[in-house]
N, C-alpha and C positions, 0 to 999 in steps of 0.2 A: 697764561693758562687758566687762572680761577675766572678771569672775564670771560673766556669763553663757557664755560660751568655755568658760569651765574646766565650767560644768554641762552644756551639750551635748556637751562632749570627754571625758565623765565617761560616758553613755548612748551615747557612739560605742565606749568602748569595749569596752564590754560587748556588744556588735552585733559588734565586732573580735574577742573570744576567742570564740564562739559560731561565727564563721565559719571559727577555726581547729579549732572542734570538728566543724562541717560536712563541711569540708574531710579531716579525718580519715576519717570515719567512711564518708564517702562512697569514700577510694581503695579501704577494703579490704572495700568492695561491702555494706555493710551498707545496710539501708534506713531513708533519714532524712526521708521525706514529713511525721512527726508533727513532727520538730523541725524541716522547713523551716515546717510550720505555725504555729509558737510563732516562729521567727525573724522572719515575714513580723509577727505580730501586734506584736513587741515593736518592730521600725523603724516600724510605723503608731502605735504611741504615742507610742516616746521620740523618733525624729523627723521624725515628722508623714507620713512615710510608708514604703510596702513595697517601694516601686521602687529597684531596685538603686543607679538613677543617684543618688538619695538621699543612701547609704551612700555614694556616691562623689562628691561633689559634699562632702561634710564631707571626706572622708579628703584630698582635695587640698587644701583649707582648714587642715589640722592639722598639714597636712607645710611649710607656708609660713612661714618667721619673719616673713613682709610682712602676715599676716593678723592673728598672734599681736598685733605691732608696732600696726596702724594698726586704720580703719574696714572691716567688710567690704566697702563700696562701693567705696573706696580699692584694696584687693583684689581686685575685678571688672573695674577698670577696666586694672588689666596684665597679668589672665588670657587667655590665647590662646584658649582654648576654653568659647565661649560660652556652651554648653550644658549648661554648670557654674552657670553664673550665675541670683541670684536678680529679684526684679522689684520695684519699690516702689508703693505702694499711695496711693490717694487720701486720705488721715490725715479729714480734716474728715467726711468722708461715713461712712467703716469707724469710726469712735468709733460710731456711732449703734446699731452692730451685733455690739458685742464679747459680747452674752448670746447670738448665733445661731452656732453650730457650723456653716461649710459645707465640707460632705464630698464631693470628686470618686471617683468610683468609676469603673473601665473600664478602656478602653486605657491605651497610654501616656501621651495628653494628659493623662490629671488629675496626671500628676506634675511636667508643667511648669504647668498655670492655677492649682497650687494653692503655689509659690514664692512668693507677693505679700508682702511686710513689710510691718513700719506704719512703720520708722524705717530711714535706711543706718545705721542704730547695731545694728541688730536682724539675727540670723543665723538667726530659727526664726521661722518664721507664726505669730502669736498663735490665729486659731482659726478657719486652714486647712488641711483635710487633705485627704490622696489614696488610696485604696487601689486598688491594681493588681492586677488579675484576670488578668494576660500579655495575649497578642494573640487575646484573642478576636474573634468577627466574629458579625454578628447571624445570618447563614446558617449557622452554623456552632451557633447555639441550636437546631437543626431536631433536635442530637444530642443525644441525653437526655442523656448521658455528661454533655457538656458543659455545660448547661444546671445541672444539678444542682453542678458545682462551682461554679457564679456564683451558684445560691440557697443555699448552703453558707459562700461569704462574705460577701453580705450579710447572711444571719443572724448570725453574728462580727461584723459591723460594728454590726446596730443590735443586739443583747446587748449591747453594749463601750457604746453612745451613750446616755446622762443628760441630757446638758442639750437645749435646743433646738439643731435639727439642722435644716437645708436640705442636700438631695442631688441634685445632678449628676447623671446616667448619662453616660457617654461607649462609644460603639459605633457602630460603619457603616465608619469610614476607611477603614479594612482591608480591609474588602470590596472599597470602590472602587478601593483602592488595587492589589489584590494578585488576591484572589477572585474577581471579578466575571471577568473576564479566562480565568483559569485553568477556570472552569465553562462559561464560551461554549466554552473549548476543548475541554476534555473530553467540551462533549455533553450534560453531567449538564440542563444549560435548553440547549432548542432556539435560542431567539433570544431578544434582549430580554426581550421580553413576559414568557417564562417566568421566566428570568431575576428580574425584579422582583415576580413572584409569589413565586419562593423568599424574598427579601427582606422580602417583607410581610407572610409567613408566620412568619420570624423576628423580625419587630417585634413581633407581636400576641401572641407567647408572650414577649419580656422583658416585653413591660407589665401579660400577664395573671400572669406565675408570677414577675417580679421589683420591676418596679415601683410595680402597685398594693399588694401586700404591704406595700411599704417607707412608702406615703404611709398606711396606715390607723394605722400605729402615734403613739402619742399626743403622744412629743416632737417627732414630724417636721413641720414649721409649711409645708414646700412639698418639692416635689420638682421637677426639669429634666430635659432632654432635650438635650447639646449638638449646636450644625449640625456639619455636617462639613466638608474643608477639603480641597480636593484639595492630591495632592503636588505639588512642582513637580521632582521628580526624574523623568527621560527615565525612561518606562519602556520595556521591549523588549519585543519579540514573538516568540517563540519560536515555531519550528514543527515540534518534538516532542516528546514528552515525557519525554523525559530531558532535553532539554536545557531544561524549563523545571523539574525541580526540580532540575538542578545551580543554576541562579540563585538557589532559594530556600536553596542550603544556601549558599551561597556570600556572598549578599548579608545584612546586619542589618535590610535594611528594601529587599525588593525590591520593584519597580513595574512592573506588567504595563501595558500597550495606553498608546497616545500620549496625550500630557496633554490634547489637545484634547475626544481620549473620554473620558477621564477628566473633566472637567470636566461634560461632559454629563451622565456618571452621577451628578456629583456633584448637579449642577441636581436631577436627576430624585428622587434618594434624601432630595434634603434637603424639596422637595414633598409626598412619602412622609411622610415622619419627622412635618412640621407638620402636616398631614391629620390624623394618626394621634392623636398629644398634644392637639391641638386638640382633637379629638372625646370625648378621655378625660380632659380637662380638668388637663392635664401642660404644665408649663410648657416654651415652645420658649427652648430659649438659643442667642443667635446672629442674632436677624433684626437687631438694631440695633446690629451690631457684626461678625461672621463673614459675612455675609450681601453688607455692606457694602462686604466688600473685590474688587476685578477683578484684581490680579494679586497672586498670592502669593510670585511668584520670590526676591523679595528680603527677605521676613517669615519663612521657614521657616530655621531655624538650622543644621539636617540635610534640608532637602528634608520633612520630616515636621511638626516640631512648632514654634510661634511664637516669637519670640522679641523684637519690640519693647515697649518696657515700656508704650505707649502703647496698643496692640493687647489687649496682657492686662487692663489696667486697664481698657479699656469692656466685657471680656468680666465683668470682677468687678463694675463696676457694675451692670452689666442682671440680674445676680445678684441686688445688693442691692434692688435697683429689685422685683424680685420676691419678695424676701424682705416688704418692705415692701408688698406690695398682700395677701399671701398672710396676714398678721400680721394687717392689717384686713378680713379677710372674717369 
C-alpha cells in the first residue's frame, strides 16, 4: 500500500514543479497555452485525470500524516470536505472488465463518475479516466471556436488510447444550469421553442463532428451519452444585465431560473439527448440510474456534482452493462 503512495506522490510531483513552472511563466505574461496543453495531458495520464480538483484531491492526501499512516478510506472518513473523496466500486462485476479502458470526457462530471476504485486499499482508478474539456455547454458548440477545441482533445485523447476504450460524453448541465436562462434573457431564443432548437442544433453537431468520429475508430468497443442532473442550488433571476454577469463572475457554479424550471428543462433536454442517441445508435447512460432519481437535494455534494457512493456505482454499472452488450454485437 505505501509503494503505491510513494508512486502516485512520485507523478504528483512532477504535476507540482510544472505548476511552479506555470505559475512563473504566467506572472510575467508570457504565453503558456502549449505547456498548459502538455500539463493538462500529463494529469490525464499520471493521474487518471486533467481536472484541477484531481491535482487537489492528491495534494490534500500528501499533506496528511493520517493518509501517509492508514487506509485511504480510513482518510475520507475524517475529511471534511467531501468533494475530495473517492468512491468504491463493485469488485465482482469490474474484474470482468479490467481489459476495457472507460474514458469520461466533458464537463466537470467526468471528474467525479470517473473516482470509482477497485479496493479502500487503492488511491488511483485502475482503468478509469476523465478528461475535462472546462465548462463547455452543447449551445455553445453552435461556436466553431469552440467546437474545434473539443475536436482538438478528443483527437489527443484517442491518439493517447491503445487498448480497448468505452467513452462517456458528458455535456447539457451547464446549459440547464446556467444558459438556458441567460439566452431567454438576452433574447438570443424567443421562447422555449427556440430555445431548444438552439439545443438540438448543438446536439447534432457534437455527434456529427465529435462523437461519431470517436465511435469509428477501431479500439473503441462503445461510446455513451450521460443524462443530465439538474442542480439543486436556488438559482436567481436576475433582471439586468450586469447584474447577471456579476453573478457569473462572482459565483464557481452559478444557477440561473427556479429549480422547478429547471427541472423541467431538465425533463425536456434529457428527452432530446435519448431521441437523438437512440436514433444514431449512442448509447443513453442514465435511464436506469440518473433517470431514476426525484430529488437530488441531498446527492449533490456542491449543489452540482454526485456524491453517494451508491448512486455512482449504478451509474458505473449501466456502463458496464453496455460495455458488455456492445462487446457482443
Amino acid at each position: 500500500m505505501l509503494t503505491k503512495k510513494i508512486k502516485i506522490f512520485l507523478f504528483f510531483l512532477i504535476l507540482f514543479n510544472l505548476n511552479i513552472i506555470r505559475n512563473f511563466l504566467k506572472n510575467i505574461k508570457i504565453n503558456i497555452s502549449k505547456l498548459n496543453s502538455y500539463y493538462d495531458y500529463l494529469s490525464y495520464t499520471l493521474l487518471g485525470s486533467n481536472h484541477p480538483r484531481r491535482y487537489h484531491c492528491y495534494s490534500k492526501r500528501f499533506k496528511s500524516i493520517n493518509f501517509w499512516l492508514n487506509k485511504n478510506s480510513d482518510w475520507q472518513l475524517e475529511n471534511k470536505d467531501k468533494s475530495l473523496n473517492f468512491f468504491y466500486s463493485n469488485e465482482f462485476k469490474k474484474k470482468n472488465y479490467n481489459d476495457v479502458d472507460i474514458i469520461f470526457f466533458g464537463d466537470s462530471h467526468v471528474e467525479f463518475l470517473s473516482r470509482v476504485l477497485d479496493t479502500k486499499e487503492s488511491i488511483k482508478p485502475n482503468n478509469l479516466m476523465s478528461y475535462w474539456v472546462g465548462p463547455k455547454t452543447v449551445i455553445g458548440l453552435l461556436s466553431r471556436e469552440s467546437r474545434e477545441k473539443i475536436i482538438k482533445n478528443i483527437k489527443k485523447i484517442l491518439n493517447q488510447t491503445k487498448r480497448k476504450s468505452y467513452i462517456i460524453f458528458s455535456f447539457g448541465t451547464i446549459d440547464v444550469r446556467c444558459s438556458f436562462y441567460e439566452i431567454l434573457f438576452r433574447k438570443i431564443a424567443k421562447n422555449e421553442k427556440e430555445l431548444f432548437k438552439l439545443f438540438e442544433r448543438g446536439l447534432e453537431i457534437l455527434i456529427d463532428e465529435v462523437i461519431k468520429k470517436t465511435k469509428n475508430k477501431n479500439n473503441i468497443i462503445g461510446v455513451g451519452f450521460l443524462g443530465l442532473i439538474n442542480s439543486s442550488l436556488i438559482g436567481k433571476e436576475p433582471k439586468s444585465l450586469k447584474s447577471l454577469r456579476n453573478i457569473k463572475k462572482k459565483h464557481l457554479y452559478p444557477a440561473f431560473g427556479y429549480k422547478l424550471k429547471r427541472a423541467k428543462w431538465t425533463i425536456r433536454a434529457n428527452f432530446l439527448i435519448k431521441k437523438k442517441m437512440n436514433w444514431k445508435k449512442i448509447d443513453f447512460i442514465g435511464a436506469n440510474s440518473l433517470l431514476k432519481i426525484k430529488n437530488f437535494d441531498k446527492i449533490l455534494v456542491d449543489g452540482i456534482h454526485l456524491s453517494p457512493n451508491e448512486i455512482v456505482n449504478k451509474i458505473n454499472l449501466e456502463i458496464l452493462d453496455n460495455i458488455q452488450i456492445n462487446e457482443t454485437k
